[in-house]
N, C-alpha and C positions, 0 to 999 in steps of 0.2 A: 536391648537398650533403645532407648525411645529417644530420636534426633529433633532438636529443637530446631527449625529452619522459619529463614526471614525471605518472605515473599512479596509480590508485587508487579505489576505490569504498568509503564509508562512512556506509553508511546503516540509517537507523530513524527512524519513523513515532509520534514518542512521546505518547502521551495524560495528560497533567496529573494527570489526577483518577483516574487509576488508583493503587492503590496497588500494583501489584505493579510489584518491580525490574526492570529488565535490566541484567541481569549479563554478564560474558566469555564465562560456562555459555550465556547465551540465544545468543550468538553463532554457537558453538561447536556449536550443536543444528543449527543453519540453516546458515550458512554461513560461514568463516576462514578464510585464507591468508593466506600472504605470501611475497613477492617469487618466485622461480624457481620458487615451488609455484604460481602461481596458474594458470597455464595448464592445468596439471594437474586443478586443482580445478572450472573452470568449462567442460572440454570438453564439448562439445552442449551448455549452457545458454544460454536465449536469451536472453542478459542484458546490460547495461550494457558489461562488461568486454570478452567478445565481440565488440560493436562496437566496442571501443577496439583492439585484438588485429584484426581484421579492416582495420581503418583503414590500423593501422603497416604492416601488408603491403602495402595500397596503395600509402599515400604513402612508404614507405620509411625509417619511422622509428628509434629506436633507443628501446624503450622501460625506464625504470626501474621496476621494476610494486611497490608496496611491500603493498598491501593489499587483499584483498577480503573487506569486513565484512558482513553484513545478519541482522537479526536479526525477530522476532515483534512487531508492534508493541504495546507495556505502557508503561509508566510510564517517566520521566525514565533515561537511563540509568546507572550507577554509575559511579564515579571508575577502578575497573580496566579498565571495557567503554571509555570515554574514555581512558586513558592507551593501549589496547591499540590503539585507530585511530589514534587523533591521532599517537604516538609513533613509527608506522611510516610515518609521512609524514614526518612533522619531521624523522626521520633519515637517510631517504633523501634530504631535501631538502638537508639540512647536509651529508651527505658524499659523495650519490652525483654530484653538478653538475660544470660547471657548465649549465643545459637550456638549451632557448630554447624550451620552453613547458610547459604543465602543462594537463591532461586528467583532472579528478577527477571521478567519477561520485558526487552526494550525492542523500537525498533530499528536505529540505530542508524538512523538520519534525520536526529532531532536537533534543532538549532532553538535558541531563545533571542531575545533580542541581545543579550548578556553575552552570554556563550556560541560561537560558533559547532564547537564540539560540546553540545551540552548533557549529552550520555559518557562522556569523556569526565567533566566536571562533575554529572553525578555521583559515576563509581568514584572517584577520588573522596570525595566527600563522605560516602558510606565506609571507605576503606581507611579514614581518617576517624570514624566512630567504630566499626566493630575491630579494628588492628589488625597486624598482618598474617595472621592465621587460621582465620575465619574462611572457607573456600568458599571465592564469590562464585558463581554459574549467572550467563543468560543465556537467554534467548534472543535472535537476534534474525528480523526479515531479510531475505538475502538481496535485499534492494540497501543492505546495509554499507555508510561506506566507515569502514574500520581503521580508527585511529590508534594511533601510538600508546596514549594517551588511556583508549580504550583498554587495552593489551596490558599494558602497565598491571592493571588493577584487578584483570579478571583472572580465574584460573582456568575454569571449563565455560568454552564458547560455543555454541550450539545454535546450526540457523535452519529456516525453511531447508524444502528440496521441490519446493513444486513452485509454478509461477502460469496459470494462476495459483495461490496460496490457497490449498486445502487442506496442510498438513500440519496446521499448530499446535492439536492437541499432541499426534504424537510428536512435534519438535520438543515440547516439552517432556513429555517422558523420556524422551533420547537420553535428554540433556540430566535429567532428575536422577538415571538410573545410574549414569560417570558420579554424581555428585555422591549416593550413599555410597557408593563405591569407597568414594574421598573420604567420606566423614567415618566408615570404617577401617580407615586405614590401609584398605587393599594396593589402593595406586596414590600416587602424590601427583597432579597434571598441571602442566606448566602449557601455555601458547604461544604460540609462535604465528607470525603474520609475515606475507610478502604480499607485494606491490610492487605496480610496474610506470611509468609515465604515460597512463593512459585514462581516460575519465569514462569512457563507454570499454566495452567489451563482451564477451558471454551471450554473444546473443539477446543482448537485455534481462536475461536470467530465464529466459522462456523455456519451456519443458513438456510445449505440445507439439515440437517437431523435433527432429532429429540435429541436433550443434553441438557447437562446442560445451555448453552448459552442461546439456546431459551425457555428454560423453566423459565428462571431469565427474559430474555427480556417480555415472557406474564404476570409474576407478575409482573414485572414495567408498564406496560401497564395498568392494574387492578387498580394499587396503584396511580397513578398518575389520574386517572378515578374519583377513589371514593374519593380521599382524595386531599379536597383542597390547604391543604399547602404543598405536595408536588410537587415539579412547574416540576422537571425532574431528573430521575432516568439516569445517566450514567454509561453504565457497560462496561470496559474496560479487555478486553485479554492480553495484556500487548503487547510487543515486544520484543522477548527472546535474539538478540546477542546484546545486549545493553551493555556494561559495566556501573551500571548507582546504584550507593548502592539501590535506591528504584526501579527498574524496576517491573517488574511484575502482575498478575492483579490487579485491582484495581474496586471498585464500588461508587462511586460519588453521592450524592443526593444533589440536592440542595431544599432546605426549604424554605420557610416564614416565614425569621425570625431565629433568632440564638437557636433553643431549642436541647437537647436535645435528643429528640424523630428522629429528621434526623440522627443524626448520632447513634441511635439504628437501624434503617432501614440501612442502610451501613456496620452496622457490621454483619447484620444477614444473607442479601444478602453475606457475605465474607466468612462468615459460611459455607453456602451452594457450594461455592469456594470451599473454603477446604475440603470439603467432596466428591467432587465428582473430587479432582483433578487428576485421573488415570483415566478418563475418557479420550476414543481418537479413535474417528469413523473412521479415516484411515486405512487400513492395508499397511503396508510401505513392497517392494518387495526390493530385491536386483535384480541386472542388470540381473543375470541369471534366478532369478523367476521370473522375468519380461517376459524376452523371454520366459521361461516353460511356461507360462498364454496367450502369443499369439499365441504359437503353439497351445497347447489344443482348443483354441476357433477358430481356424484358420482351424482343423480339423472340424468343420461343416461347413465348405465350407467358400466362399468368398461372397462376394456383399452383405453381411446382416446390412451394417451400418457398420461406423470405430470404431475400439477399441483406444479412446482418452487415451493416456499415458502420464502420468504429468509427466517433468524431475525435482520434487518437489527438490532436493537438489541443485540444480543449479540453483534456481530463481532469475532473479532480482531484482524480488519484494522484496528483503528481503533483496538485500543487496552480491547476490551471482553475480559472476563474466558470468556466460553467456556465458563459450566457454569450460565449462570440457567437455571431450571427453568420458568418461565413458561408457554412453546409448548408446552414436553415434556409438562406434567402435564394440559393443556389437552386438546392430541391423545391422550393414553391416556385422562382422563376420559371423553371425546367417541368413545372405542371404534374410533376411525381404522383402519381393516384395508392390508395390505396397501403399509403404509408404510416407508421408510428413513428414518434421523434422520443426522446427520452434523455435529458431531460434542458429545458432549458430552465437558470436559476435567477428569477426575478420577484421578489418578494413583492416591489411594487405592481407591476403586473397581474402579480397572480389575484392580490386584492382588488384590484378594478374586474379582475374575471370575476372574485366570489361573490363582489359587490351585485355585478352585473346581472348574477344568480343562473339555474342551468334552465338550460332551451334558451337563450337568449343570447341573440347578434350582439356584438360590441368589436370595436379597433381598439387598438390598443399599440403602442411605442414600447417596444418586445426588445429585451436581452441588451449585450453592449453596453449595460450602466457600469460595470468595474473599470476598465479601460476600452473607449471604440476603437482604440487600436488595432484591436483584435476584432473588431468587428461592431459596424455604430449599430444604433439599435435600428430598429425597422417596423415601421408600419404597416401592421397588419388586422384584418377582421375575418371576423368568421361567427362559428357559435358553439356557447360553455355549453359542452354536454356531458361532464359531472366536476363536483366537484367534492372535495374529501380532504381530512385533515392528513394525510401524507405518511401516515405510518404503516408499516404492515411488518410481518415477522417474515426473516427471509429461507425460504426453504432450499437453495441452491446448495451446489459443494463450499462457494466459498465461504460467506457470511450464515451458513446453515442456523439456525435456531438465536439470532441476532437480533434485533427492533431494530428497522430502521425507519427515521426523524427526517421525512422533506420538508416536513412542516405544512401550512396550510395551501393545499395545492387543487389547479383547477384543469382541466384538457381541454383546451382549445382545437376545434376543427377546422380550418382553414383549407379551402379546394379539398384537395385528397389523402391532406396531411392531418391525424390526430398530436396534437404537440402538449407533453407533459410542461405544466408550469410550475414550479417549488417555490419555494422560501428556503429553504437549507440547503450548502450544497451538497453534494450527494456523489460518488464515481457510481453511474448505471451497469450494476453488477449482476442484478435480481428480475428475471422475471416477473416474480409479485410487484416491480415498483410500475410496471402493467397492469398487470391480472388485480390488483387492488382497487384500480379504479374502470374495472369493465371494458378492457383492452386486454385480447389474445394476439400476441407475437406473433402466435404459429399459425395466423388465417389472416394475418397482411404480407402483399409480395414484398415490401421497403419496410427494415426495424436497424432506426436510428439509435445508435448509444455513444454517451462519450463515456469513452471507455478505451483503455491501451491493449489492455491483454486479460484483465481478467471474464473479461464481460464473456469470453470464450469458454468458464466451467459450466456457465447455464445455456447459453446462447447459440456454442458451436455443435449441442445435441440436435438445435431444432434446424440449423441456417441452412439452405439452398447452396451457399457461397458467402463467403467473408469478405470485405474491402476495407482495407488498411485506408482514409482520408487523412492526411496532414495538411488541413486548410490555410496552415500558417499563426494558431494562437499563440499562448505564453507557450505550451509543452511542445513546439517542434520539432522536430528532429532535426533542422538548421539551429545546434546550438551556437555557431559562431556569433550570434545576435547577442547572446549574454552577456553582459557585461565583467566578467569575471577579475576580482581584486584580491583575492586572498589565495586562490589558486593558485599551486606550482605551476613553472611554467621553462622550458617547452613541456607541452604533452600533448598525444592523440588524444580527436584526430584535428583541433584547432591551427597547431604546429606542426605537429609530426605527421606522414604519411600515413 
């Protein structure tokens, strides 16, 4: 029997407190299709959808593919970026049926300006056109924070296990392989979610050292091994600038069969949350311990491999703005030779560089245009010594066989600093978002990225040493500054110890 399945990927990573939009345009920059384009669009990308396309050949599906969305994670997304996901599911749901399952790849801390829970409002929505028997399945980044709401309406939940995120395609097969299960009637999976009154936890979800994340991830591995009615153990980090009353981590089972005994497995797994929630392998530097830790190690000389510095509060992975000037003015004041920066995001900027043309001196009033809060902008000169329209394909673990869109981008040298300029923001995840514009990582002592954690599946191959900076932007790890209204409350570690 050949299974008719409704698929789809739409995701974004929204941060509350940002103010910048996501728009269709931010889409559109990253990643868009729809239906008979999508395979076109995500060949060699090692992504969500992939696995889903890799599956159906397997299992021998028939897929209706309506969408694939993913955008830069900024601020709540706009009513056109939400009509343009949502609407290409809904209507393949209405008219392309009737399926016998559905395979939506989210990532499942997306907010609209609509919906605070807007992966919550979409399964509702979908679950209100195919009815209540259709087994929904997603996929789900373990940066996910999991709602009620969400839970409600899915049947098989399926998230990462790695952070950095390497593991999409096969999340997706994990996930694809419970679901023909479903649609053959072998198991019937019902999920079950706990939660604890905590918005961080898990080590942030990391999986390059030894914590609490990966030690929940090997007993779900075990548990799912030895015990047949558990079909998939998902354990989620949450996504902390969320204004979102349930954000925070969360641990997912899904069973065979409504007992019970799964959601004892999820509360104990929660448990083990709560207990080890001061758990956090990072040491986070301010800008000047920053500099004190490159001098010291700069003092055994040069050429021994670069000291990678994450500009961790400035990420845009998360949601931060991409042009605080904090680290940057810090390391030019501090005379840093022979360093890479990556990336600072100033569209105007970068066009007085391309203007300026390459081999050519210019100043320029750098970074700090989203909010100077975070850092005013700063004048600077030097000289454009290339410049390039900002694309390149990324060869790393995480974004492997992906395009990515800085836009029209120029590299300013400044003293000892080469400094990437963009138009789009971008989280620096790729050595190519270097090596594309005649810049090797691995023959500078200093390589700047903002970047939290992932920048570590390309980066931590080549680094001398890693430095955690929290210079203090939108992403810091003092989240007591957020303004938080929708949020339960008490909870860690705001309130609670």
């Amino acid at each position: 029997m050949t299974f008719r399945v409704l698929t789809g990927l739409f995701g974004h990573e929204s941060n509350a407190f940002s103010i910048l939009p996501t728009t269709r345009e931010n889409f559109q920059n990253y990643l868009l299709a729809f239906g008979d384009d999508v395979p076109a669009a995500i060949e060699g990308a090692q992504i969500e959808p992939t696995g889903t396309e890799q599956a159906a050949k397997d299992h021998g599906w028939d897929l209706v593919r309506t969408v694939v969305a993913w955008a830069t994670p900024s601020g709540p997304i706009s009513r056109d970026a939400w009509e343009t996901g949502s609407s290409a599911i809904y209507d393949a749901a209405r008219t392309q049926g009737p399926f016998d399952g559905v395979l939506i790849n989210l990532h499942g801390a997306m907010a609209s300006i609509d919906y605070n829970d807007a992966e919550g409002e979409l399964l509702k929505g979908l679950r209100e056109i195919i009815g209540p028997d259709v087994p929904v399945t997603i996929t789900l980044d373990l940066h996910a924070n999991v709602t009620t709401l969400m839970t409600e309406h899915t049947d098989i939940m399926c998230a990462y296990r790695t952070y950095p995120h390497i593991d999409q395609v096969a999340t997706s097969k994990r996930a694809a392989a419970v679901l023909d299960r479903t649609m053959r009637g072998e198991v019937k999976p019902y999920v079950f979610t706990a939660r604890r009154d905590t918005i961080e936890g898990l080590d942030d979800g990391r999986t390059t050292t030894d914590n609490p994340m990966t030690t929940l991830l090997a007993r779900a591995d075990k548990l799912e091994a030895e015990n047949d009615g558990v079909l998939l153990v998902s354990i989620h980090a949450g996504f902390t600038p969320a204004d979102l009353e349930e954000a925070g981590p969360t641990v997912c089972v899904t069973g065979d069969g409504n007992h019970a005994r799964y959601k004892a497995i999820a509360e104990d797994y929660m448990d083990y949350v709560w207990e080890t929630r001061h758990f956090d392998s990072n040491t986070y530097l301010s800008v000047d311990e920053t500099i004190s830790e490159i001098h010291r190690m700069m003092a055994d000389g040069p050429g021994k491999g670069p000291i990678v510095v994450a500009d961790f509060s400035d990420n845009p992975g998360s949601g931060a703005y991409g042009d605080s000037t904090f680290l940057l003015k810090g390391l030019l004041d501090a005379g840093i030779q022979n360093a890479c920066f990556g990336t600072i995001c100033d569209a105007g900027a970068a066009a007085e560089l391309i203007k300026a043309g390459e081999g050519n001196q210019v100043t320029v009033m750098l970074g700090g245009k989203s909010d100077p809060t975070f850092g005013a902008p700063i004048e600077i000169s030097g000289t454009v010594t290339k410049i390039t329209n900002g694309t390149y394909v990324a060869l790393g673990p995480r974004w492997k066989g992906v395009t990515h869109n800085m836009g029209p981008t120029a590299i300013l040298k400044s003293g000892g600093m080469e400094i990437v300029v963009v138009s789009n923001r971008l989280q620096l995840t790729e050595i190519e978002a270097f090596t594309h514009a005649d810049i090797d990582p691995s023959t500078h002592d200093i390589v700047i990225v903002k970047s939290m954690q992932h920048f570590r599946a390309a980066f931590q191959l080549i680094a001398r040493e890693v430095l955690i900076c929290d210079a203090g932007a939108l992403s810091s790890k003092d989240i007591a500054k957020l303004t938080f209204t929708k949020l339960r409350r008490p909870i860690f570690p705001i309130d609670l110890d």
